[in-house]
N, C-alpha and C positions, 0 to 999 in steps of 0.2 A: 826378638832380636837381642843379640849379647851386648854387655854395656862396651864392649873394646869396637864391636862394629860401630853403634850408635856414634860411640866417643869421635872417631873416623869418620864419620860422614858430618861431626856438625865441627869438627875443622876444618874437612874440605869446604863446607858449605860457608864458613866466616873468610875463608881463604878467599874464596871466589868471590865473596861483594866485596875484601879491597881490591879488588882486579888482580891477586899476584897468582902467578905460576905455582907447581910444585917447586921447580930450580932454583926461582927467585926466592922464595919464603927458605929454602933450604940453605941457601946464602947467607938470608939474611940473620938465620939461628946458627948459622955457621956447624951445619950438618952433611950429612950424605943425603942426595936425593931419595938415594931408595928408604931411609930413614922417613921420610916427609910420607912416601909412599905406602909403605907397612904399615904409619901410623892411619892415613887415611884409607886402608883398605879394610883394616880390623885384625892386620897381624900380630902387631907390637899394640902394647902401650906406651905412651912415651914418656921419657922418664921425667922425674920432677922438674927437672932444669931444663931438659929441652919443652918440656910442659911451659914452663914460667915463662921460657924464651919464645917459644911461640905465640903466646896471649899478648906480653910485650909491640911484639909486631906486628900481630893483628890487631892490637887496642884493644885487648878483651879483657873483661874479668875473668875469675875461674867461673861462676856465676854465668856468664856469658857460655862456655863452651861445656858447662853441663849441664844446659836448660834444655836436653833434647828427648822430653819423657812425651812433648806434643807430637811425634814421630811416631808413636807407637802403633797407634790404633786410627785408619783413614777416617772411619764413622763418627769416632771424635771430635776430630777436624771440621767436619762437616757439620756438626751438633754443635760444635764453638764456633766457625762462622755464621752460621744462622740467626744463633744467639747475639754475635754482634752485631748483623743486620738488623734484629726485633730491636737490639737496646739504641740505636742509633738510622731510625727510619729515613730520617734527611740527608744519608749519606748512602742510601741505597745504590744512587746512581753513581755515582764515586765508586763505589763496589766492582758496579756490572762493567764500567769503564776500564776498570785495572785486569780484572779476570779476562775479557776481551782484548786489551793489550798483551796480560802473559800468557795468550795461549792462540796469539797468531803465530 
C-alpha cells in the first residue's frame, strides 16, 4: 500500500477515536471537506499546514500520524499480538474480553 493511502487511513482512523466528523475536523482546520476527504482517501497529501492544523486538533504528534508501518502486513499483527499475550500471560483474559467486545 502507498505511503499517501496509508497517511489517509491513519488520519481518518485518529479522526474517529476523537469522535469528530469529516465536516467537523474540516471546520475546525478551517478547510474544504472534500479537502479532509482526498486527504483520507489517499488522493492528496495534505499540505504542511493543513498537516500541522490537523494534528493540532486531533492532539497528535507527527509521530502519532505516521506510526502506520503496523498496517502493512495482517500476519504481523497477528505475530505481535501473540507476542503480547506470551510476554503478558495474566492478562490473557483481558485480551479475549476486548477482542469479544470489538467484534460483536
Amino acid at each position: 500500500m502507498n505511503k499517501k493511502v496509508l497517511l489517509g487511513k491513519r488520519i481518518r482512523e485518529l479522526r474517529k477515536r476523537k469522535g469528530l466528523s469529516q465536516e467537523k475536523l474540516s471546520e475546525l482546520v478551517n478547510v474544504d471537506p472534500t479537502t479532509i476527504s482526498n486527504i483520507e482517501n489517499g488522493k492528496n497529501y495534505p499540505s504542511l499546514i493543513n498537516l500541522e492544523n490537523i494534528l493540532n486538533v486531533l492532539n497528535c504528534s507527527f509521530l502519532d500520524v505516521f506510526d502506520f508501518e503496523h498496517k502493512n502486513n495482517i500476519s504481523d499483527l497477528i505475530l505481535e499480538i501473540n507476542q503480547k499475550m506470551k510476554d503478558n500471560p495474566n492478562k490473557i483474559e483481558d485480551f479475549y474480553k476486548i477482542i469479544v467486545a470489538l467484534t460483536k
